[in-house]
PQR file of N, CA, C, O and H, with PARSE charges and radii, in Angstrom:
ATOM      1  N   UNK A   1     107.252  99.594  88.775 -0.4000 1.5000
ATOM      2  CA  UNK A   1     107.543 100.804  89.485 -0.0000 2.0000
ATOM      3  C   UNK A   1     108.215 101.787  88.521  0.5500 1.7000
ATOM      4  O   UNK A   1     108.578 101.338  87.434 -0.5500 1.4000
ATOM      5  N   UNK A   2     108.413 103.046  88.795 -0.4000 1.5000
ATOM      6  CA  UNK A   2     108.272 104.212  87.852 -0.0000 2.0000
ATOM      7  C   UNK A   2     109.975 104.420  88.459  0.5500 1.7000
ATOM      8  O   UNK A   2     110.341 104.125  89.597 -0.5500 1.4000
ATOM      9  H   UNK A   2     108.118 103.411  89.678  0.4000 1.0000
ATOM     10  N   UNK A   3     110.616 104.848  87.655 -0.4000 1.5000
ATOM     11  CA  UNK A   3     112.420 105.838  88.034 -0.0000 2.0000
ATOM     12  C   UNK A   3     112.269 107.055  88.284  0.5500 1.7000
ATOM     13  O   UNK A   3     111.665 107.811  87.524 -0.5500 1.4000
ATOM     14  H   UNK A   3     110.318 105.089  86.731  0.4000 1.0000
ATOM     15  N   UNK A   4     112.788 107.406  89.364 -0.4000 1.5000
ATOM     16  CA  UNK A   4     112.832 108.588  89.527 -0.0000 2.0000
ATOM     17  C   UNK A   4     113.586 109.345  88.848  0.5500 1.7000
ATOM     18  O   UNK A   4     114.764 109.000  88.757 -0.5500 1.4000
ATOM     19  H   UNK A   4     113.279 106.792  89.981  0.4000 1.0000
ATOM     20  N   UNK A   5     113.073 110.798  88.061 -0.4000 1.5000
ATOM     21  CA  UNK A   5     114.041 111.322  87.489 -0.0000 2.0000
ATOM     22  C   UNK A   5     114.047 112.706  87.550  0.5500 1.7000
ATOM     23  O   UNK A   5     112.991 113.162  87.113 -0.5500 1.4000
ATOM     24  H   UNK A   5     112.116 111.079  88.135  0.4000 1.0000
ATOM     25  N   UNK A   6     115.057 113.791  88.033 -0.4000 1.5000
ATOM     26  CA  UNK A   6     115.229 115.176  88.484 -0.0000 2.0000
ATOM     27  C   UNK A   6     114.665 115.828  87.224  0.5500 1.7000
ATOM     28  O   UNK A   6     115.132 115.363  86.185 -0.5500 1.4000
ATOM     29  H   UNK A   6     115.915 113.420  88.388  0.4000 1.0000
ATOM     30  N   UNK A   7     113.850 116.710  87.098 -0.4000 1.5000
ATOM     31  CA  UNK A   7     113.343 117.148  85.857 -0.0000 2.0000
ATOM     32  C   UNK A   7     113.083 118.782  86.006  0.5500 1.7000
ATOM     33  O   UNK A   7     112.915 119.428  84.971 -0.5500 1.4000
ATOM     34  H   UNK A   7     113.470 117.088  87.943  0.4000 1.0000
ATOM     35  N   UNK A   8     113.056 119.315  87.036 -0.4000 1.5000
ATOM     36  CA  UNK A   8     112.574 120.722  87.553 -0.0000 2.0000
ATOM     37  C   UNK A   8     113.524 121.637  88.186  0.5500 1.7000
ATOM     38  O   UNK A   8     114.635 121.384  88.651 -0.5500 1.4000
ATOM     39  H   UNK A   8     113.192 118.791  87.877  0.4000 1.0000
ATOM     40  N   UNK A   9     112.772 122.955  88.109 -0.4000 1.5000
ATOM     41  CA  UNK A   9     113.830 123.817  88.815 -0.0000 2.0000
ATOM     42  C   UNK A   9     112.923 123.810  90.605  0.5500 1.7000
ATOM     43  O   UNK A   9     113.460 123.749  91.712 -0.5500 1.4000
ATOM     44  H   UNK A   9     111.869 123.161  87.731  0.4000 1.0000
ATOM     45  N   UNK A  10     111.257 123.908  90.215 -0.4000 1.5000
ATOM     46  CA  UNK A  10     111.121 123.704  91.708 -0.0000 2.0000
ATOM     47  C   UNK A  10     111.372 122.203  92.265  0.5500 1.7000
ATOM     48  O   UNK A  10     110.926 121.103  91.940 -0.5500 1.4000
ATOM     49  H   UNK A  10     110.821 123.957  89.316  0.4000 1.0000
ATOM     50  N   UNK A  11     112.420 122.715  93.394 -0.4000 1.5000
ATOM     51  CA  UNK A  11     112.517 121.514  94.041 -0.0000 2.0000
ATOM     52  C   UNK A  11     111.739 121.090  95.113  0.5500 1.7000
ATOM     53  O   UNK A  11     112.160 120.500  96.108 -0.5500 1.4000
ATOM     54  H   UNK A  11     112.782 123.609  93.658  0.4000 1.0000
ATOM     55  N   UNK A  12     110.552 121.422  94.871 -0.4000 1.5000
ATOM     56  CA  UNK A  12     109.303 120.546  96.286 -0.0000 2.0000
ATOM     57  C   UNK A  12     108.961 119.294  95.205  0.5500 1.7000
ATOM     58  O   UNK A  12     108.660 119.354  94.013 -0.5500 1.4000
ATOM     59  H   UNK A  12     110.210 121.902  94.063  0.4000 1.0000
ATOM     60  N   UNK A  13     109.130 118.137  96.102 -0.4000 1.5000
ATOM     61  CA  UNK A  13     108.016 116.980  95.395 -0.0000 2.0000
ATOM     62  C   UNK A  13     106.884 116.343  96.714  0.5500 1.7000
ATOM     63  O   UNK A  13     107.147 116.353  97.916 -0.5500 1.4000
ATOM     64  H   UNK A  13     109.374 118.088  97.070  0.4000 1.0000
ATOM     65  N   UNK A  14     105.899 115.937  96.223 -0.4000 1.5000
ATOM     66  CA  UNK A  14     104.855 115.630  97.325 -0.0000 2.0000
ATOM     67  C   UNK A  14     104.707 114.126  97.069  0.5500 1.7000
ATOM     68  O   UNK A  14     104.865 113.643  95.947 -0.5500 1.4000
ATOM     69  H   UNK A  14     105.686 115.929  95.246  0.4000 1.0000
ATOM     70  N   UNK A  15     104.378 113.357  98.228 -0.4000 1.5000
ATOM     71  CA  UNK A  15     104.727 112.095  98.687 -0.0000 2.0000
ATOM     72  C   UNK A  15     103.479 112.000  99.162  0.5500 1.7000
ATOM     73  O   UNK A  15     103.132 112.535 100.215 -0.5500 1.4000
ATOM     74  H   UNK A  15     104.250 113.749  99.139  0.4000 1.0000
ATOM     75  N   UNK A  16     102.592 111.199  98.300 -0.4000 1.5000
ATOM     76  CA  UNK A  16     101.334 110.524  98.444 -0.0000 2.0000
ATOM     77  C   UNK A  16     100.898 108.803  98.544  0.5500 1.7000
ATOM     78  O   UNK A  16     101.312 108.127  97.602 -0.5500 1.4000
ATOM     79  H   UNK A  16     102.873 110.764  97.444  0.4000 1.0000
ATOM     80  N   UNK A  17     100.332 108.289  99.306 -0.4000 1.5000
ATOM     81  CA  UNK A  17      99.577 106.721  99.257 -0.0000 2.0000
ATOM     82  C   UNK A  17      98.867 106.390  98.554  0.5500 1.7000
ATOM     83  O   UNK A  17      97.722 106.827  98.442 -0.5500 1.4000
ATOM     84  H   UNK A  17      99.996 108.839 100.071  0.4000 1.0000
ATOM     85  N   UNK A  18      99.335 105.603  97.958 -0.4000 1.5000
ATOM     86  CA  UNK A  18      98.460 105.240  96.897 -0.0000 2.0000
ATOM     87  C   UNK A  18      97.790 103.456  96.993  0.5500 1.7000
ATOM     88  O   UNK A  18      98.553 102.564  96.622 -0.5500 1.4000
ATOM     89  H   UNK A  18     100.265 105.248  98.049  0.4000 1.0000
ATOM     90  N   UNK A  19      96.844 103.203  97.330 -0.4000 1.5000
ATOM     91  CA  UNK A  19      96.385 101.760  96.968 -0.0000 2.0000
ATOM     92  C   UNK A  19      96.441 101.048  96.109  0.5500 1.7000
ATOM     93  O   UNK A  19      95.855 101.253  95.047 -0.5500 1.4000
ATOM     94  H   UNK A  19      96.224 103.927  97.631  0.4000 1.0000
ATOM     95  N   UNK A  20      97.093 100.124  96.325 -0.4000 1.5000
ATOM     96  CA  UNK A  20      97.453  99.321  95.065 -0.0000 2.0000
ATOM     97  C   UNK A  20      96.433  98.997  94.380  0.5500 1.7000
ATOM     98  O   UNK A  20      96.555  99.028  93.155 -0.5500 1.4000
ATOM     99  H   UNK A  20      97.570  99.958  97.188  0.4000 1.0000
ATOM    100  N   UNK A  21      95.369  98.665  94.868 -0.4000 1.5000
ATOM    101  CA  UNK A  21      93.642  97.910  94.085 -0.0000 2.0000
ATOM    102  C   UNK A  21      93.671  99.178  93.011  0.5500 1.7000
ATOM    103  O   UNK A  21      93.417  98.924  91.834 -0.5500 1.4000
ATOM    104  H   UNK A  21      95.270  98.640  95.863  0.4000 1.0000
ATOM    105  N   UNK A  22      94.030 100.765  93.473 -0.4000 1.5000
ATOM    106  CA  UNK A  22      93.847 101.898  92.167 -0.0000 2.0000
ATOM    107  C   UNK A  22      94.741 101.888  91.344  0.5500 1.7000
ATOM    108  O   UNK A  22      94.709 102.803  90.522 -0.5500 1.4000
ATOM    109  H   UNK A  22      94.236 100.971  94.429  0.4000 1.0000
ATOM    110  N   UNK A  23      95.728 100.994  91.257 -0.4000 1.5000
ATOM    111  CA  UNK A  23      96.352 101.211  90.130 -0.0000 2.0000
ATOM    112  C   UNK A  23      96.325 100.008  89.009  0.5500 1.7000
ATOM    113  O   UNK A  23      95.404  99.239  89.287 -0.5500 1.4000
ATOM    114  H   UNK A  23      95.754 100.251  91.926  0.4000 1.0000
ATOM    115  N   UNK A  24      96.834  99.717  88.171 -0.4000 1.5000
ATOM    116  CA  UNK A  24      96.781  99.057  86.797 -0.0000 2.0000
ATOM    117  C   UNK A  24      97.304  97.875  86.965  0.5500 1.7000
ATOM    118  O   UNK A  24      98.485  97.966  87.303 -0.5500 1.4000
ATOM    119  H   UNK A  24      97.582 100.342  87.945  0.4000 1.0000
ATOM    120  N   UNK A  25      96.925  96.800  86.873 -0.4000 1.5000
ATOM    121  CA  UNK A  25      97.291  95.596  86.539 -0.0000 2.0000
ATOM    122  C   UNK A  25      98.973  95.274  86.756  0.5500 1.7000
ATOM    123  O   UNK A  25      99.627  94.756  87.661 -0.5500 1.4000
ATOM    124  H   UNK A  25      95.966  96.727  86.599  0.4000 1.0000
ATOM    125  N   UNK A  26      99.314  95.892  85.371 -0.4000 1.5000
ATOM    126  CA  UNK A  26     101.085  95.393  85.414 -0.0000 2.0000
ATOM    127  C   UNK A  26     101.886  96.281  86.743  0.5500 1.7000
ATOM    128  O   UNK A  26     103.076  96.102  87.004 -0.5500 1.4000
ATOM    129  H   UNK A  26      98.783  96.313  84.635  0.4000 1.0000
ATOM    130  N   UNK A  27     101.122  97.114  87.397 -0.4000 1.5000
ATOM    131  CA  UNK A  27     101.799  97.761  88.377 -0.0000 2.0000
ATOM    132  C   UNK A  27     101.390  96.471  89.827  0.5500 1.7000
ATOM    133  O   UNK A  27     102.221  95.802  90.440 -0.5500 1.4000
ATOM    134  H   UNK A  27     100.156  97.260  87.185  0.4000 1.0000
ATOM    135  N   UNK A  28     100.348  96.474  89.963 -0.4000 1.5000
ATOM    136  CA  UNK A  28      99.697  95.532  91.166 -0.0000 2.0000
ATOM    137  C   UNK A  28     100.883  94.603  91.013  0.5500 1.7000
ATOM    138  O   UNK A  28     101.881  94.662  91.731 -0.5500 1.4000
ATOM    139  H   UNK A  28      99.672  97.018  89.465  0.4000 1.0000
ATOM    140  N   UNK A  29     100.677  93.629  89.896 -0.4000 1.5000
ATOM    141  CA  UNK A  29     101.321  92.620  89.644 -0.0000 2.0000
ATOM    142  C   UNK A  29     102.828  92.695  90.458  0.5500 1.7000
ATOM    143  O   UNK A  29     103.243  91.823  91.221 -0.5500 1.4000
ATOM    144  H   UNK A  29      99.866  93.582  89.312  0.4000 1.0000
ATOM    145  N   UNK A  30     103.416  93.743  90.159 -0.4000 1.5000
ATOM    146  CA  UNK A  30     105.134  94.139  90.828 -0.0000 2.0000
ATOM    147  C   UNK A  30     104.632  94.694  92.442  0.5500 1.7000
ATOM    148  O   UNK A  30     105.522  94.923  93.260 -0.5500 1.4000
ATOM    149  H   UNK A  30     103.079  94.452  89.539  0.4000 1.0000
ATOM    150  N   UNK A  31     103.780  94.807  92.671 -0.4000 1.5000
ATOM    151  CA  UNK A  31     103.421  95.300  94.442 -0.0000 2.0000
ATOM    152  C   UNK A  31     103.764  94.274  95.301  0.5500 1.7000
ATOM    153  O   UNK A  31     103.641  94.479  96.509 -0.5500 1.4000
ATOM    154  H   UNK A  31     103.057  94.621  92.006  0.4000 1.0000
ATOM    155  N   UNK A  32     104.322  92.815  94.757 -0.4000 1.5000
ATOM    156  CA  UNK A  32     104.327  91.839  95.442 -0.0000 2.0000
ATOM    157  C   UNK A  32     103.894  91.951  97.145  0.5500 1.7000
ATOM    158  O   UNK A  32     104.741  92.052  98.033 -0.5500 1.4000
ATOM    159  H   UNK A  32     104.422  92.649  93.776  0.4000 1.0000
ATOM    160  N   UNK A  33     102.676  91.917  97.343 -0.4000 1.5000
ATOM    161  CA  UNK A  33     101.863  91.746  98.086 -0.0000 2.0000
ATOM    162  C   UNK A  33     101.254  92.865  99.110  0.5500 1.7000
ATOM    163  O   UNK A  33     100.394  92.735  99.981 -0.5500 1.4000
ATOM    164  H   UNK A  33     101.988  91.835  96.622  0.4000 1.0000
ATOM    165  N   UNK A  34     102.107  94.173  98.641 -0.4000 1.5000
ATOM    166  CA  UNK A  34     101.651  95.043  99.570 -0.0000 2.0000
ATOM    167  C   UNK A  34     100.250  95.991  98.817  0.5500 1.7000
ATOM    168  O   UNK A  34      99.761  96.108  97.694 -0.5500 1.4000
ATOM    169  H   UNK A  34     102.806  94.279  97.933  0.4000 1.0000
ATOM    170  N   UNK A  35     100.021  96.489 100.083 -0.4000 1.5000
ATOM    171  CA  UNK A  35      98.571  96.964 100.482 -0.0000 2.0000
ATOM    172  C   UNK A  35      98.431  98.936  99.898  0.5500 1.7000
ATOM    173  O   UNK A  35      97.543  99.741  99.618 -0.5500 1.4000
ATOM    174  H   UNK A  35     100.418  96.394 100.996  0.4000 1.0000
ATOM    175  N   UNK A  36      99.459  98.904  99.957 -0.4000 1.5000
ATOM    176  CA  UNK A  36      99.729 100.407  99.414 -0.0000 2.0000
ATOM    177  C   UNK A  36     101.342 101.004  98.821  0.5500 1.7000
ATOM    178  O   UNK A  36     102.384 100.873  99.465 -0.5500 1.4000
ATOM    179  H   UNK A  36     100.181  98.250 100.184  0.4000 1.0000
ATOM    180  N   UNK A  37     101.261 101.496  97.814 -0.4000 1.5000
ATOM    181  CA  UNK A  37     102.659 102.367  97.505 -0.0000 2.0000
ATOM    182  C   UNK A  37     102.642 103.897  97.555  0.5500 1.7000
ATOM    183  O   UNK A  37     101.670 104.622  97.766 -0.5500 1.4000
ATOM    184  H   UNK A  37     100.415 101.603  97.292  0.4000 1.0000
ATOM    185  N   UNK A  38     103.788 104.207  97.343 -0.4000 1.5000
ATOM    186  CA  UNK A  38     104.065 105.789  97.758 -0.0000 2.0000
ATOM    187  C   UNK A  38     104.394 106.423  96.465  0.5500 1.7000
ATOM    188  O   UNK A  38     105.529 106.202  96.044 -0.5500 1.4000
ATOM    189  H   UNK A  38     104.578 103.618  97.172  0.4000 1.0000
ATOM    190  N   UNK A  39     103.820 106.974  95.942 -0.4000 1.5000
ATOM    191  CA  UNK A  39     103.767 107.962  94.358 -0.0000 2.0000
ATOM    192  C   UNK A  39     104.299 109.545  94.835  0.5500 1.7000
ATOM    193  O   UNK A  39     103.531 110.349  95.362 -0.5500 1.4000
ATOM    194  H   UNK A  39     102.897 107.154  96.283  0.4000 1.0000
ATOM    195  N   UNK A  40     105.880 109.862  94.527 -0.4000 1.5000
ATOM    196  CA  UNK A  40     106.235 111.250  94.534 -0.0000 2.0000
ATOM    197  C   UNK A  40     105.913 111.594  93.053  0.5500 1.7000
ATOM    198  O   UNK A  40     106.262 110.953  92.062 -0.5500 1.4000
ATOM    199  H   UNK A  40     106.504 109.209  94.099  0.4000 1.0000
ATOM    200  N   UNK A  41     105.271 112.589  93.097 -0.4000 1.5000
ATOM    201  CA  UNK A  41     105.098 113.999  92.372 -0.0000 2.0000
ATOM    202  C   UNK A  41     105.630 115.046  92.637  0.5500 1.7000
ATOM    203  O   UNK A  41     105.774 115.580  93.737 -0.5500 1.4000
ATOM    204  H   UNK A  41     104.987 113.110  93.903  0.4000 1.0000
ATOM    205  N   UNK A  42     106.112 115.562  91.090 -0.4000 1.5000
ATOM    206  CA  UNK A  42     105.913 117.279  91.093 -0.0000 2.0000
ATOM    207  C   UNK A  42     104.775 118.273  91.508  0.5500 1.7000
ATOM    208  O   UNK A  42     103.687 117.937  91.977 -0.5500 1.4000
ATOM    209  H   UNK A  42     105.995 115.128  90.197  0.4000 1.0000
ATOM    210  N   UNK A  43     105.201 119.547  91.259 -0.4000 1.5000
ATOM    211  CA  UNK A  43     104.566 120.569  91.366 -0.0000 2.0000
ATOM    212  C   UNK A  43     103.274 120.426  90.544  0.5500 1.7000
ATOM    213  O   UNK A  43     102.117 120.374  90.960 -0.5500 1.4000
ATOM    214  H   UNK A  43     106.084 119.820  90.878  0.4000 1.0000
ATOM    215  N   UNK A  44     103.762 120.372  89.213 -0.4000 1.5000
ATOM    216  CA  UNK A  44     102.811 119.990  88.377 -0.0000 2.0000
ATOM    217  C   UNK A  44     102.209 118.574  88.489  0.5500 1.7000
ATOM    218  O   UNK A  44     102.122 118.477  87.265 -0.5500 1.4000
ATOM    219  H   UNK A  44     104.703 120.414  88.876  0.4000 1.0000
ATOM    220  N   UNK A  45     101.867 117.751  88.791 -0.4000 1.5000
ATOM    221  CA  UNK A  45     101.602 116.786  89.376 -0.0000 2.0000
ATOM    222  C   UNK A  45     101.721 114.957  88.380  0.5500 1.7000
ATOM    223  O   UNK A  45     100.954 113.999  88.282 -0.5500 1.4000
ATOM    224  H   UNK A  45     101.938 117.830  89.785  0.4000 1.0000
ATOM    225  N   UNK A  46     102.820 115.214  87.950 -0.4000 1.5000
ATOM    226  CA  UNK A  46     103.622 114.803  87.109 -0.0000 2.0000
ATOM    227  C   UNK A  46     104.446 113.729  88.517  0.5500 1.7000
ATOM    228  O   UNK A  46     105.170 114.100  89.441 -0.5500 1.4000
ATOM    229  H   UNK A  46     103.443 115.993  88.030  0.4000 1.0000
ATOM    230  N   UNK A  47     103.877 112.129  88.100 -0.4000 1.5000
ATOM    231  CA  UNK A  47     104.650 111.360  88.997 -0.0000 2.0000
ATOM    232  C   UNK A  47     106.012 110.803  88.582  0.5500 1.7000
ATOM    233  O   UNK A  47     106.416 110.431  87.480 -0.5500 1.4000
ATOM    234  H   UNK A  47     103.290 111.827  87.350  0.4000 1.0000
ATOM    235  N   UNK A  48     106.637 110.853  89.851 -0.4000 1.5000
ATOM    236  CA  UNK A  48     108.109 110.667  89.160 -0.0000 2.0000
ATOM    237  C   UNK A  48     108.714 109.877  90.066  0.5500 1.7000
ATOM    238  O   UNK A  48     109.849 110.145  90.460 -0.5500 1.4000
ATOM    239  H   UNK A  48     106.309 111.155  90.746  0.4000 1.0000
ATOM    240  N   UNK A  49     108.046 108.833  90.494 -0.4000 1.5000
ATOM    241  CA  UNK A  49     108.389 107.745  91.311 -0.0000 2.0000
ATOM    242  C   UNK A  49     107.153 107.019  91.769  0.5500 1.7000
ATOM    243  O   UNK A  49     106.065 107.595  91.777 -0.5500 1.4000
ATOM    244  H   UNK A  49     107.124 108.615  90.174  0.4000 1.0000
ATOM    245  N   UNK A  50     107.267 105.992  92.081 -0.4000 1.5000
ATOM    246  CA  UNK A  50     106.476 105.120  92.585 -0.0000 2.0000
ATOM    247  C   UNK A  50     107.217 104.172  93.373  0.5500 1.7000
ATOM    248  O   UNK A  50     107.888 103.449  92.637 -0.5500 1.4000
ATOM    249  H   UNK A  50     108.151 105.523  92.074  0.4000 1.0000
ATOM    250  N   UNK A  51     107.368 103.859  94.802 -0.4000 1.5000
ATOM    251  CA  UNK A  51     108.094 102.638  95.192 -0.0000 2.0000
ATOM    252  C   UNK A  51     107.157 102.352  96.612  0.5500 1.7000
ATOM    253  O   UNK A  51     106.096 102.918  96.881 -0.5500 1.4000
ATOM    254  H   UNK A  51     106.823 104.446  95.400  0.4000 1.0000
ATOM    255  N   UNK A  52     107.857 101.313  97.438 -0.4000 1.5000
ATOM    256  CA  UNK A  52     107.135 100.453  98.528 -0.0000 2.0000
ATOM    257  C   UNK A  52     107.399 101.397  99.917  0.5500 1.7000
ATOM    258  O   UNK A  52     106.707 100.863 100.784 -0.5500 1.4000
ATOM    259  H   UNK A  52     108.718 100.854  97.220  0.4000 1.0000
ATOM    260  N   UNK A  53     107.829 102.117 100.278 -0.4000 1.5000
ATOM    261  CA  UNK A  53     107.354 102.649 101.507 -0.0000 2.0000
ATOM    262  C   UNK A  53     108.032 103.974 101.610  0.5500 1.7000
ATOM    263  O   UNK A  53     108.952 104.352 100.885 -0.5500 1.4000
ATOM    264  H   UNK A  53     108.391 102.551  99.574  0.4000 1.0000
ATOM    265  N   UNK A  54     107.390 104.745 102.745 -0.4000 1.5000
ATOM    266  CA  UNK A  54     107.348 105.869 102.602 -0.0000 2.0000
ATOM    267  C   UNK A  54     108.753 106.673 103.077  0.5500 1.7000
ATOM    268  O   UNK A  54     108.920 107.890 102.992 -0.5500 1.4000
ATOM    269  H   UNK A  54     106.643 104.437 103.333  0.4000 1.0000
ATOM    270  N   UNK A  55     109.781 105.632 103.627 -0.4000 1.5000
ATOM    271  CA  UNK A  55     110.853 106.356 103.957 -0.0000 2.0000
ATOM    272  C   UNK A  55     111.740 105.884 102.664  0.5500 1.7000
ATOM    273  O   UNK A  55     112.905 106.272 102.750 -0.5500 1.4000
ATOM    274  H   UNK A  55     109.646 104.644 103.696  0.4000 1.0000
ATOM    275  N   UNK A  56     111.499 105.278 101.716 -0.4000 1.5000
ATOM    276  CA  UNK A  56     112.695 105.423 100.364 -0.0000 2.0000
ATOM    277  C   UNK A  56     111.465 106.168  99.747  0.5500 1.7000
ATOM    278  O   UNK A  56     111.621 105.929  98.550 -0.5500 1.4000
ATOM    279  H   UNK A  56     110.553 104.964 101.646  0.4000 1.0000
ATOM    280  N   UNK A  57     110.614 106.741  99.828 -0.4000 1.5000
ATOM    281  CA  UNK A  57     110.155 107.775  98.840 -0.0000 2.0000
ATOM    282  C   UNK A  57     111.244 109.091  99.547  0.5500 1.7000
ATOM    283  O   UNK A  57     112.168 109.631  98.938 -0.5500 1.4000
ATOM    284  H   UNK A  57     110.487 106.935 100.801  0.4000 1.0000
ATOM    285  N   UNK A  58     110.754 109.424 101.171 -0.4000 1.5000
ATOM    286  CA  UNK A  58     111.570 110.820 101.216 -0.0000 2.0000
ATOM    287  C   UNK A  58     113.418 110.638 100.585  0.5500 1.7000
ATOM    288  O   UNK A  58     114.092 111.541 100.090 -0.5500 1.4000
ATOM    289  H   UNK A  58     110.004 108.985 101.666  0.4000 1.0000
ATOM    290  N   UNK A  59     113.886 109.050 100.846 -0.4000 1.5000
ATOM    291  CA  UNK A  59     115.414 109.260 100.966 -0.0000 2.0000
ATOM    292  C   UNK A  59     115.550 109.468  98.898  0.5500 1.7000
ATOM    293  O   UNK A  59     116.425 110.102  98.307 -0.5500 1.4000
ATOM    294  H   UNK A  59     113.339 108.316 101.248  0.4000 1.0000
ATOM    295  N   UNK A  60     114.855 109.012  98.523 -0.4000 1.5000
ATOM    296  CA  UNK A  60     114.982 109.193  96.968 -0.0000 2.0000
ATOM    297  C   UNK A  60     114.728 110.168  96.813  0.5500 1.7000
ATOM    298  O   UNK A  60     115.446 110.476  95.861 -0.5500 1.4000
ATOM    299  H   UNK A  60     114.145 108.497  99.003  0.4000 1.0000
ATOM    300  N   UNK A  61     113.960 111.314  97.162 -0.4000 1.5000
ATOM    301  CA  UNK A  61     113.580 112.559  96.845 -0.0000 2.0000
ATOM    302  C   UNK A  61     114.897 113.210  97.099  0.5500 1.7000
ATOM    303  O   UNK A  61     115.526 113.805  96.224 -0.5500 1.4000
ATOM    304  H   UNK A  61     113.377 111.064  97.935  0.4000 1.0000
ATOM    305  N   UNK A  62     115.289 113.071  98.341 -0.4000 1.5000
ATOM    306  CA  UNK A  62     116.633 113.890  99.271 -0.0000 2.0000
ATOM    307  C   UNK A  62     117.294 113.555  97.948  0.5500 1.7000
ATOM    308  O   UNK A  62     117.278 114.390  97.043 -0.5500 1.4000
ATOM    309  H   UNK A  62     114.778 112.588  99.052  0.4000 1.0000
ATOM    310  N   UNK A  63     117.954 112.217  97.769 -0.4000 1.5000
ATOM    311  CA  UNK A  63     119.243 111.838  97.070 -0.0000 2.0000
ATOM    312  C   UNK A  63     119.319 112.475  95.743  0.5500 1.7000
ATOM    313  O   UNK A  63     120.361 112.455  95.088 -0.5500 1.4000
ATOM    314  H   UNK A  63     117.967 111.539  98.504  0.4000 1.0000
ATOM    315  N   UNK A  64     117.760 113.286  95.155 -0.4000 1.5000
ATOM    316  CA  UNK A  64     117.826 114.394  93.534 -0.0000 2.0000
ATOM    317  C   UNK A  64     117.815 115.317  94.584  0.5500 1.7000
ATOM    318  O   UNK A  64     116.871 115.908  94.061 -0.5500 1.4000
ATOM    319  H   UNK A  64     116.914 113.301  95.687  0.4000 1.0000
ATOM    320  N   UNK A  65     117.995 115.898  95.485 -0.4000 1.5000
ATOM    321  CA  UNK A  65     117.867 116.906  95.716 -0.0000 2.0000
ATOM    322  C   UNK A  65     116.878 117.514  95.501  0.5500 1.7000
ATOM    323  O   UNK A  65     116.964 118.580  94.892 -0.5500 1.4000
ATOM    324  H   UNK A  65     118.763 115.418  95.910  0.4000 1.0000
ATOM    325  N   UNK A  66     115.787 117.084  95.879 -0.4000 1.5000
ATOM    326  CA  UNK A  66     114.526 117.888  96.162 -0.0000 2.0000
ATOM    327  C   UNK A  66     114.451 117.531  97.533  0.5500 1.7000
ATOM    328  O   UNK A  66     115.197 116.816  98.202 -0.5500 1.4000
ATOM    329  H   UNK A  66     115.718 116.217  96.373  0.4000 1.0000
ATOM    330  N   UNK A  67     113.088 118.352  97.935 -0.4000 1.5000
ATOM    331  CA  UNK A  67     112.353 118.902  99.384 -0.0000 2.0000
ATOM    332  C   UNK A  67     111.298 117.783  99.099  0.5500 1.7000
ATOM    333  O   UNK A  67     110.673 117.899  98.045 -0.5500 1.4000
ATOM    334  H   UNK A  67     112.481 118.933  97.392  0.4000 1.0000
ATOM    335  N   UNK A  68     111.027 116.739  99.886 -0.4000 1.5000
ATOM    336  CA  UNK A  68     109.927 116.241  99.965 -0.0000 2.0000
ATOM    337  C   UNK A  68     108.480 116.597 100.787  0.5500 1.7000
ATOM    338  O   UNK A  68     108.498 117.817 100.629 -0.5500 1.4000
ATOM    339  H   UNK A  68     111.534 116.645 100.742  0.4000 1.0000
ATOM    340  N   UNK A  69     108.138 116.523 101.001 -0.4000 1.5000
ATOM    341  CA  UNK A  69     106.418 116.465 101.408 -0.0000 2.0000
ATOM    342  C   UNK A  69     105.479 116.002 101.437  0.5500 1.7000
ATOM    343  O   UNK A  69     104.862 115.772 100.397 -0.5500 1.4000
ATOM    344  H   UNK A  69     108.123 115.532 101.130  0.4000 1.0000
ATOM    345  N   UNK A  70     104.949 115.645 102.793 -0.4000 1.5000
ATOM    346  CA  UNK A  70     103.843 114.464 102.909 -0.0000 2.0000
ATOM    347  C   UNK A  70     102.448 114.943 102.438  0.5500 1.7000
ATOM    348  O   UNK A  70     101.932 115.925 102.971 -0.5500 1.4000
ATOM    349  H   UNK A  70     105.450 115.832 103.638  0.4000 1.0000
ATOM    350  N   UNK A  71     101.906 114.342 101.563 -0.4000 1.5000
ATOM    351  CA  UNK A  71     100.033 114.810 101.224 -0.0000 2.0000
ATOM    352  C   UNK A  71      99.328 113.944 102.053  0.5500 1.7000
ATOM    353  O   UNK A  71      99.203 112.720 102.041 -0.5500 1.4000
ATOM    354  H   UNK A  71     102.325 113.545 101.129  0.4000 1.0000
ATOM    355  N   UNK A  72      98.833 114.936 102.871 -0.4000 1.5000
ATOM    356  CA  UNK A  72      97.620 113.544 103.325 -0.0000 2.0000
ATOM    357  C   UNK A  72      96.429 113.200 102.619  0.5500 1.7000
ATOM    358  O   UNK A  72      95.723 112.273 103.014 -0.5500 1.4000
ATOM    359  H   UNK A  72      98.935 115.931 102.881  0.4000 1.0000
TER
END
């Protein structure tokens, strides 16, 4: 999984699903058994988190002080 780290002046980040089968090996491997993770991005679409469900993606976003946002 990826650290989140405050890097911007815009503070929107967008909160997307991601399937684990699309991502890389050494990432699957740490999914311990789930079916999907939640990838926040920047503006620029620069990911700056990756974790297991979608309410510690918004509370990690809140806790840098950004605006989160759901992509469907």
């Amino acid at each position: 999984m990826h650290e989140f780290e405050a890097q911007q002046n815009d503070r929107t980040v967008y909160v997307k699903t991601i399937a684990v089968t699309d991502l890389p090996r050494e990432v699957r491997d740490q999914a311990e058994g789930l079916e999907q993770l939640y990838a926040v991005h920047d503006a620029q679409g620069q990911q700056l988190a990756l974790v297991g469900n979608r309410k510690l993606a918004f509370q990690l976003a809140r806790q840098h002080d950004y605006a989160p946002v759901l992509v469907h």
